[in-house]
N, CA, C and O atoms as a GROMACS GRO file, in nm:
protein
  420
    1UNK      N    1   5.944  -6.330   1.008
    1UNK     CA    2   6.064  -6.368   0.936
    1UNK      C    3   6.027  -6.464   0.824
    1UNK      O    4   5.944  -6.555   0.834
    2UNK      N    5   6.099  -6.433   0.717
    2UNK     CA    6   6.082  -6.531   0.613
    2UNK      C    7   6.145  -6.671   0.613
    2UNK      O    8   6.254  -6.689   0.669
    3UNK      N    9   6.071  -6.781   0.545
    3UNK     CA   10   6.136  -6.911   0.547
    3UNK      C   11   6.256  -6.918   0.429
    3UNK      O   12   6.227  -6.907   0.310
    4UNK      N   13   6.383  -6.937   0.471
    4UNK     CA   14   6.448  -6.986   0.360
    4UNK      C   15   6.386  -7.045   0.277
    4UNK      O   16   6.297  -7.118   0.321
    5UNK      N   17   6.402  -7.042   0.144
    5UNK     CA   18   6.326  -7.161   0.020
    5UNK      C   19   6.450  -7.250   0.051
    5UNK      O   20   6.570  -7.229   0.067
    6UNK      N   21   6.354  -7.378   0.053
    6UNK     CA   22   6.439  -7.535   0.009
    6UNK      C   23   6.488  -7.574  -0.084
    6UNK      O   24   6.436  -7.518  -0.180
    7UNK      N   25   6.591  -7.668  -0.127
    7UNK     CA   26   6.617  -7.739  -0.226
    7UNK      C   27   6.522  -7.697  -0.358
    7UNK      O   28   6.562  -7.625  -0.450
    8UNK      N   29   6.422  -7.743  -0.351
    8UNK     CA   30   6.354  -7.798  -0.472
    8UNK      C   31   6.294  -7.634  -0.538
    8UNK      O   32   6.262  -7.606  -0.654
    9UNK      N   33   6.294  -7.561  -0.432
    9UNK     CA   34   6.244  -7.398  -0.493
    9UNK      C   35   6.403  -7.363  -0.556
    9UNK      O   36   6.396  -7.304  -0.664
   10UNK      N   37   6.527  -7.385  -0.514
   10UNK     CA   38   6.644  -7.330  -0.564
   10UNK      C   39   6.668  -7.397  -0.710
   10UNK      O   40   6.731  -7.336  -0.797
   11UNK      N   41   6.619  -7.514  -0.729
   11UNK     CA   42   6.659  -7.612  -0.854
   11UNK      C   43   6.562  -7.560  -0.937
   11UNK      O   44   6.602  -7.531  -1.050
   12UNK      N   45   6.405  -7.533  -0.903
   12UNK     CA   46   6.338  -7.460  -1.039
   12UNK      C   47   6.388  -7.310  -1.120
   12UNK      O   48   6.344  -7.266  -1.226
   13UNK      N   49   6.511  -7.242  -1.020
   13UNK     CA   50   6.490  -7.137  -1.051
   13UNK      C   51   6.644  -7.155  -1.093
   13UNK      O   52   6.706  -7.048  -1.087
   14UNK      N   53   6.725  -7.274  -1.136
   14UNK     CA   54   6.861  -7.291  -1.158
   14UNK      C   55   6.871  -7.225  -1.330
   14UNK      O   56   6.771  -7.254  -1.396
   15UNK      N   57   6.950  -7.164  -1.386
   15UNK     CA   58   7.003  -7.111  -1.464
   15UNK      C   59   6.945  -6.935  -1.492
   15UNK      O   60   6.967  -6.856  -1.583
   16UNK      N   61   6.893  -6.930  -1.412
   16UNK     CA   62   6.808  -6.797  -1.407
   16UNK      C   63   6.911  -6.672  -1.337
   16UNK      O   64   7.028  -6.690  -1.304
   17UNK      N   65   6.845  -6.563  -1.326
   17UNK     CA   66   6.919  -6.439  -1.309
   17UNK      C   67   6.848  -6.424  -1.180
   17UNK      O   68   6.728  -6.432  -1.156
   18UNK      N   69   6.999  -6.389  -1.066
   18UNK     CA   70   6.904  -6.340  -0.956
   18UNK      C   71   7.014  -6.204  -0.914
   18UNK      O   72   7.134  -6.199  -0.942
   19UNK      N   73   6.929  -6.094  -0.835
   19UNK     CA   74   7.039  -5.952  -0.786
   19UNK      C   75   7.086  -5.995  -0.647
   19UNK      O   76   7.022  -6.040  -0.552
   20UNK      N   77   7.195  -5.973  -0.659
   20UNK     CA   78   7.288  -5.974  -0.511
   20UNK      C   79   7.317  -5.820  -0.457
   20UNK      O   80   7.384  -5.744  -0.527
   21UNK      N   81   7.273  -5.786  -0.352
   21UNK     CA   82   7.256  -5.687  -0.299
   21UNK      C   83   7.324  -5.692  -0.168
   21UNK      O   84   7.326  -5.794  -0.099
   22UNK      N   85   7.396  -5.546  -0.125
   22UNK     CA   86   7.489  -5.531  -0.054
   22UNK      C   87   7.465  -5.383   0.014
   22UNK      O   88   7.367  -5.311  -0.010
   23UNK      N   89   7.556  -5.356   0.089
   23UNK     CA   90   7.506  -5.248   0.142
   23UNK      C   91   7.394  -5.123   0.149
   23UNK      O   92   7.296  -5.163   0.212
   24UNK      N   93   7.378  -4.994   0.108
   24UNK     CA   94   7.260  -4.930   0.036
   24UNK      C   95   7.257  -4.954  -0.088
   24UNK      O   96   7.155  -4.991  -0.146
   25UNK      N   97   7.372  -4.935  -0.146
   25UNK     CA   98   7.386  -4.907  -0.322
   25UNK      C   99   7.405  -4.978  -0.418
   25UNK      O  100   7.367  -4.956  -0.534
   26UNK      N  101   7.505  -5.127  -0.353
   26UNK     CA  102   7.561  -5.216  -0.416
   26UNK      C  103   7.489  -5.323  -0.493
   26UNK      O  104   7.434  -5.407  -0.421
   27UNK      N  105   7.480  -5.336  -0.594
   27UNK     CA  106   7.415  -5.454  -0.630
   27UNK      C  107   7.467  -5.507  -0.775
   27UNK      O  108   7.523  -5.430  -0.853
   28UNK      N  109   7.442  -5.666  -0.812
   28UNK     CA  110   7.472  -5.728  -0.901
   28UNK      C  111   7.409  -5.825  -0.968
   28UNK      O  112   7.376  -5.925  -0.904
   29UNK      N  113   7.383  -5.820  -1.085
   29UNK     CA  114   7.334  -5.994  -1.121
   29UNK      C  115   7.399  -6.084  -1.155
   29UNK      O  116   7.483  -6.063  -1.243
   30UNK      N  117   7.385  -6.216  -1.100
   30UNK     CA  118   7.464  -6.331  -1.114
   30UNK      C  119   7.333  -6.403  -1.170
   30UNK      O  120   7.217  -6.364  -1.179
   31UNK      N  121   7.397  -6.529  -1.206
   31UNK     CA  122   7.334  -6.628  -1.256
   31UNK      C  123   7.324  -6.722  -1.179
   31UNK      O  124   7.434  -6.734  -1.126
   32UNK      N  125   7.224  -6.834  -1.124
   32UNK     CA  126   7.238  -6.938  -1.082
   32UNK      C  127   7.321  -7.037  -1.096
   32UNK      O  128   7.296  -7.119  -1.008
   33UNK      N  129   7.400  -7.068  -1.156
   33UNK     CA  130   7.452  -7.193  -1.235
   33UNK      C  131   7.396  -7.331  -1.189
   33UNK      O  132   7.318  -7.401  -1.253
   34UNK      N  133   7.458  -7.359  -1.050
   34UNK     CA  134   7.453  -7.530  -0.985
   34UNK      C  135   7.359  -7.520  -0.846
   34UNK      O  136   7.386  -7.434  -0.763
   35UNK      N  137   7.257  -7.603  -0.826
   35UNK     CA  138   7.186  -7.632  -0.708
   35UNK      C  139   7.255  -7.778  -0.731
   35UNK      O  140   7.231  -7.862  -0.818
   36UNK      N  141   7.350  -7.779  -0.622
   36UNK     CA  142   7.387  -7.953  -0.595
   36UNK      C  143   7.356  -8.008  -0.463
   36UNK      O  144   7.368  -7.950  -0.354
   37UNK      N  145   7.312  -8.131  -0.487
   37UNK     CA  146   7.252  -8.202  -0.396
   37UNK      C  147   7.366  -8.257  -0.279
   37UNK      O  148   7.438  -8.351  -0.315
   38UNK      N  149   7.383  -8.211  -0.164
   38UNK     CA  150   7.500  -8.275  -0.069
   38UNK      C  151   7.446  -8.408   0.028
   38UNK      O  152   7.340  -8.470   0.033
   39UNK      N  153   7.535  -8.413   0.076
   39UNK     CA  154   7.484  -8.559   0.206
   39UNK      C  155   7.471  -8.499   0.296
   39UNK      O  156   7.549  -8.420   0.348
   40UNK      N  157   7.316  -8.548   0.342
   40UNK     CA  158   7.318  -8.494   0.514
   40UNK      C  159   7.339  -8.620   0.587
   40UNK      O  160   7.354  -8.739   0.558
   41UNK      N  161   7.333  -8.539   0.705
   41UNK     CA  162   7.380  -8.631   0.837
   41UNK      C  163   7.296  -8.758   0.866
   41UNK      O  164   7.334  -8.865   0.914
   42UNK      N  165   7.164  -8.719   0.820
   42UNK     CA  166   7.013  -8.805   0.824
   42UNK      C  167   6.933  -8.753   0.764
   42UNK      O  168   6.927  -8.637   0.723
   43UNK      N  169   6.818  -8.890   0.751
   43UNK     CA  170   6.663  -8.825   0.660
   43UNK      C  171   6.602  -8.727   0.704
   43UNK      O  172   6.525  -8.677   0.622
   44UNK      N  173   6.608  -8.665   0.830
   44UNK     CA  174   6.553  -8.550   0.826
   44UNK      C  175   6.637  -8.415   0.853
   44UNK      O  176   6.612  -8.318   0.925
   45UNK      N  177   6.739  -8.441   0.775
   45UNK     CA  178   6.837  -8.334   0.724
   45UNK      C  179   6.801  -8.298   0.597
   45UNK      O  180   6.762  -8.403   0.545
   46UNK      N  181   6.792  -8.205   0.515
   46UNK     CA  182   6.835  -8.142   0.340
   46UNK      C  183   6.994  -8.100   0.375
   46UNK      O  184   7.045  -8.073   0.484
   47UNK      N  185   7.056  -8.107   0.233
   47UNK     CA  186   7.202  -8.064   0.276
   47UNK      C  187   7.215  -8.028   0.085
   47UNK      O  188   7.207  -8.115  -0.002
   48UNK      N  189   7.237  -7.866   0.061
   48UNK     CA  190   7.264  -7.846  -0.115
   48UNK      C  191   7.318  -7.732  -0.118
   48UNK      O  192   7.297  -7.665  -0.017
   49UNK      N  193   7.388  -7.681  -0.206
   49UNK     CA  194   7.467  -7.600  -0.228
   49UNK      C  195   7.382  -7.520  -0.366
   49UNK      O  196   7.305  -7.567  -0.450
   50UNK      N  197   7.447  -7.353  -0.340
   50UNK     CA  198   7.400  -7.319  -0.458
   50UNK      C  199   7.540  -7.258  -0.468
   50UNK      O  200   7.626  -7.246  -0.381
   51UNK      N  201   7.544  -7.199  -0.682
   51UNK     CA  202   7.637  -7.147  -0.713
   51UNK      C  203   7.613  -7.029  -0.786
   51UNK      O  204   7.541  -7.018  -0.885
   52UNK      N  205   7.676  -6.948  -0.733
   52UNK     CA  206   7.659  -6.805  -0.840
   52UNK      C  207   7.740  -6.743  -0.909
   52UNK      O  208   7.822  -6.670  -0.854
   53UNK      N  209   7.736  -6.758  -1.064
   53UNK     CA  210   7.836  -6.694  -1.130
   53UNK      C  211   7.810  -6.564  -1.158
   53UNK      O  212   7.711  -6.528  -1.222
   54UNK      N  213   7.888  -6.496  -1.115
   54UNK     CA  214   7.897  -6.315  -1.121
   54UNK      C  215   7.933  -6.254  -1.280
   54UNK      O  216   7.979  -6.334  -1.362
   55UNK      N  217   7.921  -6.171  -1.302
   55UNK     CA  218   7.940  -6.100  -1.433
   55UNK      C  219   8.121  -6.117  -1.489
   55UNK      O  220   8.207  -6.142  -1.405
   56UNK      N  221   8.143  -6.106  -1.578
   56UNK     CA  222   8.317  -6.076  -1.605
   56UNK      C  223   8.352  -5.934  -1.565
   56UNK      O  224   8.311  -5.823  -1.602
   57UNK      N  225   8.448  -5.976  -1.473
   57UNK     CA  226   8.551  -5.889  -1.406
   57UNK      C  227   8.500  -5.842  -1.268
   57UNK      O  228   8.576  -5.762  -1.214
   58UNK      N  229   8.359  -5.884  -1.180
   58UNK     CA  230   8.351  -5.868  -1.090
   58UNK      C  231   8.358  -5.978  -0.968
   58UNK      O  232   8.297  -6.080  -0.998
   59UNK      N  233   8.416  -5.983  -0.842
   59UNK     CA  234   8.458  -6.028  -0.765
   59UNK      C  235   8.398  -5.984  -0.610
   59UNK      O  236   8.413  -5.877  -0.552
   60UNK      N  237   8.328  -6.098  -0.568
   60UNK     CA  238   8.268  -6.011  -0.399
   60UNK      C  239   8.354  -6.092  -0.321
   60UNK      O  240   8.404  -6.202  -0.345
   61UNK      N  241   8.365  -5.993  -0.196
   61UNK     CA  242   8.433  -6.127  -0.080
   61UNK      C  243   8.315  -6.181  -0.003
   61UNK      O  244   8.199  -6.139  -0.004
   62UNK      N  245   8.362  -6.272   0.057
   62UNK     CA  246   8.255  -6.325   0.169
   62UNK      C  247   8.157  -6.258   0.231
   62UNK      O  248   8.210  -6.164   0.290
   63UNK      N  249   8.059  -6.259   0.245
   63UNK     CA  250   7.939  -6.182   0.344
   63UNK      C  251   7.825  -6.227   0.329
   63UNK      O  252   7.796  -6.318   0.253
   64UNK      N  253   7.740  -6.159   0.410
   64UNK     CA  254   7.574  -6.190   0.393
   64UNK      C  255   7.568  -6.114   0.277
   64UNK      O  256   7.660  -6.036   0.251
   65UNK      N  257   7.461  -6.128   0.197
   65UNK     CA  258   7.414  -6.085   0.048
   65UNK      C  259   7.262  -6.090   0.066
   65UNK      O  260   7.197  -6.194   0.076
   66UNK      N  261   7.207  -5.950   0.070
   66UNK     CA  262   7.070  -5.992  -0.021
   66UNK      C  263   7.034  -6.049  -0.097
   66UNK      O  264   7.089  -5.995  -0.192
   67UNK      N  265   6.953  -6.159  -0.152
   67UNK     CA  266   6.964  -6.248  -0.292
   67UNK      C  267   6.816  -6.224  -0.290
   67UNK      O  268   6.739  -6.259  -0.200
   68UNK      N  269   6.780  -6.145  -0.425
   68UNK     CA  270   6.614  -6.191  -0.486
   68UNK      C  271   6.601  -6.261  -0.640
   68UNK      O  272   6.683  -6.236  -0.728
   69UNK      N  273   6.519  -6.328  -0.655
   69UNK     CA  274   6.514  -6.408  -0.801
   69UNK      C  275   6.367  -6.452  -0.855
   69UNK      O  276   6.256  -6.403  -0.833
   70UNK      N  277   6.400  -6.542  -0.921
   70UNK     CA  278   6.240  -6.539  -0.925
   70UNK      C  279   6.164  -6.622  -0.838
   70UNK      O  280   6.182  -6.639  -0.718
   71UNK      N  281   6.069  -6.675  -0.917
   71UNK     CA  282   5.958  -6.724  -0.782
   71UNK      C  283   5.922  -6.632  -0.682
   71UNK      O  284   5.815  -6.659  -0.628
   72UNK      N  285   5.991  -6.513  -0.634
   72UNK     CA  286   5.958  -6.454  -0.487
   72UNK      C  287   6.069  -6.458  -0.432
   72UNK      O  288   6.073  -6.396  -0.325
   73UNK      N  289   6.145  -6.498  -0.457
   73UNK     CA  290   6.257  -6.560  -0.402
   73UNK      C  291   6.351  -6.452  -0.312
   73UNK      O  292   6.435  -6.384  -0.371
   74UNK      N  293   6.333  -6.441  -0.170
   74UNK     CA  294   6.420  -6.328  -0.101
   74UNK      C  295   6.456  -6.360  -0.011
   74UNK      O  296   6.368  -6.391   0.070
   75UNK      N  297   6.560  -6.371   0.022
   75UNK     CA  298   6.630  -6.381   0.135
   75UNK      C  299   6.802  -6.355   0.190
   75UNK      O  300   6.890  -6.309   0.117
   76UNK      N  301   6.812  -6.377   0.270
   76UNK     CA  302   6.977  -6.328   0.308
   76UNK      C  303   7.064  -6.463   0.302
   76UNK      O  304   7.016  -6.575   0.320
   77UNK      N  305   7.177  -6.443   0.278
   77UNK     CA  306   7.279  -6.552   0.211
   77UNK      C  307   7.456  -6.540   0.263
   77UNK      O  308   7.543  -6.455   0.245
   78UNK      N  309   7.451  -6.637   0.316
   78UNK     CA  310   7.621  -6.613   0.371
   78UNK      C  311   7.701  -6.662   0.226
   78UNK      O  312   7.728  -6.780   0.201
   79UNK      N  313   7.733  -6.550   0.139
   79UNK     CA  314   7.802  -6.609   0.062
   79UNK      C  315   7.957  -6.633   0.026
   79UNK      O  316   8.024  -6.539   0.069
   80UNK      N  317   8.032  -6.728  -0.036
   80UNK     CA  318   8.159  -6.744   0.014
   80UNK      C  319   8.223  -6.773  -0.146
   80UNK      O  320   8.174  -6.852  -0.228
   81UNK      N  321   8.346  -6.685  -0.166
   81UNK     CA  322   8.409  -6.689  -0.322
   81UNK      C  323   8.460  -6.856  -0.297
   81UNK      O  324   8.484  -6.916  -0.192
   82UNK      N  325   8.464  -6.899  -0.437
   82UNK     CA  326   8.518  -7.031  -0.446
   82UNK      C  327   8.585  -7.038  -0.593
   82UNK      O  328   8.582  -6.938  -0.664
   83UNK      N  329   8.650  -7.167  -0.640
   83UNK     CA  330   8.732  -7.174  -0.785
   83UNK      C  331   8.634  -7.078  -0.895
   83UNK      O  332   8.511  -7.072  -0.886
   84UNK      N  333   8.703  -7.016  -0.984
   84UNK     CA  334   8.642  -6.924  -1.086
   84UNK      C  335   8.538  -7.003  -1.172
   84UNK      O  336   8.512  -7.102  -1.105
   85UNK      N  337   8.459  -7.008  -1.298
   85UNK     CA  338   8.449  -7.074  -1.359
   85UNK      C  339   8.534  -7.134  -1.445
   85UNK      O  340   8.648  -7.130  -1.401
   86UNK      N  341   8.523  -7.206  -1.587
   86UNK     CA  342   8.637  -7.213  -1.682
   86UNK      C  343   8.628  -7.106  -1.775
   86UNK      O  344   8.723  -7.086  -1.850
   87UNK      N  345   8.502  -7.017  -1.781
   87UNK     CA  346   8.561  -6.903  -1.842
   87UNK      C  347   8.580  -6.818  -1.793
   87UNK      O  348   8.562  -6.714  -1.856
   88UNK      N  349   8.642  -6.807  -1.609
   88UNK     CA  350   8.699  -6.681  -1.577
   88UNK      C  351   8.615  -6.622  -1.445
   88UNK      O  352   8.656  -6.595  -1.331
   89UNK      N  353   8.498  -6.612  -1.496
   89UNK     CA  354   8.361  -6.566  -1.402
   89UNK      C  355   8.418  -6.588  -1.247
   89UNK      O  356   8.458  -6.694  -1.201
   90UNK      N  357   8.411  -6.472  -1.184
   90UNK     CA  358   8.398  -6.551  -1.026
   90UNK      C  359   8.269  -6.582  -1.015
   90UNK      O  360   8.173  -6.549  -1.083
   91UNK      N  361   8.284  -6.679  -0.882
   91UNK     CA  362   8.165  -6.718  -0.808
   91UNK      C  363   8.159  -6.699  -0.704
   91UNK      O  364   8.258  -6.681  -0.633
   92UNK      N  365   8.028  -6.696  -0.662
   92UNK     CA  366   8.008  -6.715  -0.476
   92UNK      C  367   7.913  -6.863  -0.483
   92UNK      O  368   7.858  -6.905  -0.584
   93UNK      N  369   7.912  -6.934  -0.329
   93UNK     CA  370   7.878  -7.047  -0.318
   93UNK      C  371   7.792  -7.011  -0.181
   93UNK      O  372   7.851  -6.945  -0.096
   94UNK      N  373   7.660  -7.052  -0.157
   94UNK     CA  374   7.627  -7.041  -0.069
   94UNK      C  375   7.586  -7.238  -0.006
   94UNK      O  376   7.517  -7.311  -0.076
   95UNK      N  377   7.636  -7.278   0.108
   95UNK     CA  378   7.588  -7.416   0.154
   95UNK      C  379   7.530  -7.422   0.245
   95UNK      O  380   7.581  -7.374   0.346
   96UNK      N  381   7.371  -7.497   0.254
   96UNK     CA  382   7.287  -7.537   0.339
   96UNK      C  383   7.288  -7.669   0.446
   96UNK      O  384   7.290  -7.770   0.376
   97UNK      N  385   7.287  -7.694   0.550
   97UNK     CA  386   7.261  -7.810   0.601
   97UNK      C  387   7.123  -7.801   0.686
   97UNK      O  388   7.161  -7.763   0.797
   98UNK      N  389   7.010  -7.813   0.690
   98UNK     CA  390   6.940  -7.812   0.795
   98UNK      C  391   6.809  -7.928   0.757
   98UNK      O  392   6.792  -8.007   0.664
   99UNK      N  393   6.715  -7.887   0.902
   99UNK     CA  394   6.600  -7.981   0.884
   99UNK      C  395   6.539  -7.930   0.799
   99UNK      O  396   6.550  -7.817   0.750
  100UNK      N  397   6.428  -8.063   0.764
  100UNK     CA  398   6.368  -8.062   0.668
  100UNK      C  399   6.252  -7.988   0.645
  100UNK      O  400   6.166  -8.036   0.717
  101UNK      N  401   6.213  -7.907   0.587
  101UNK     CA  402   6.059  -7.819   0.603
  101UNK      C  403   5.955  -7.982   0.602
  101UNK      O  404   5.984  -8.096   0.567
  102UNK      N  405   5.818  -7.911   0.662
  102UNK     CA  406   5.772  -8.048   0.671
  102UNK      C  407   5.717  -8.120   0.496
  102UNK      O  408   5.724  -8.223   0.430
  103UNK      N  409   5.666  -7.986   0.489
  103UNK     CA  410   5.647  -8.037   0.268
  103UNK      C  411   5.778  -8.095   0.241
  103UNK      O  412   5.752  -8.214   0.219
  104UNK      N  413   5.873  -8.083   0.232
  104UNK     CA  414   5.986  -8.135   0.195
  104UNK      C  415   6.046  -8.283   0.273
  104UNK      O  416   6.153  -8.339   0.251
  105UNK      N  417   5.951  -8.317   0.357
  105UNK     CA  418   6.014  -8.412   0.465
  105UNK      C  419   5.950  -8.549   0.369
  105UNK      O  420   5.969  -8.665   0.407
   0.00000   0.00000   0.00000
């Protein structure tokens, strides 16, 4: 099984294009927009949010999502619609809370 990427792999790859992938056929590119930094519970918590703005006029509901980008970047994503942008764009938001990888600790 693959390791989720941490924080600091999601923030190099912030304004970049990644495909959201869905059933056999489905797929989309969004943009990164926001890796925001949240509060964890403790220091050996990470706690960050990512944001994905979707193309104009498309809209996903909630689910797991394939997400690949750059760096290597692959993995599965519970993602969840949230406020549009200000120009319209939906988004999905995916939020992390967990321990810390030990490089990251």
């Amino acid at each position: 099984m693959q390791t989720l990427p941490g924080h600091d792999r999601f923030a190099r790859a912030a304004g970049q294009t990644f495909r959201i992938l869905w059933g056999t056929d489905g797929a989309v590119e969004a943009e990164l927009r926001r890796v925001d930094t949240r509060l964890p519970m403790n220091e050996r918590h990470e706690c960050f949010s990512l944001l994905f703005a979707l193309p104009p006029g498309v809209a996903l509901p909630q689910a797991l999502y394939h997400v690949g980008g750059p760096e290597g970047i692959e993995c599965a994503l519970m993602l969840t619609p949230v406020r549009p942008e200000p120009d319209g764009r939906s988004c999905l938001e995916a939020v992390f809370h967990r321990l810390k990888t030990p490089a990251a600790a």
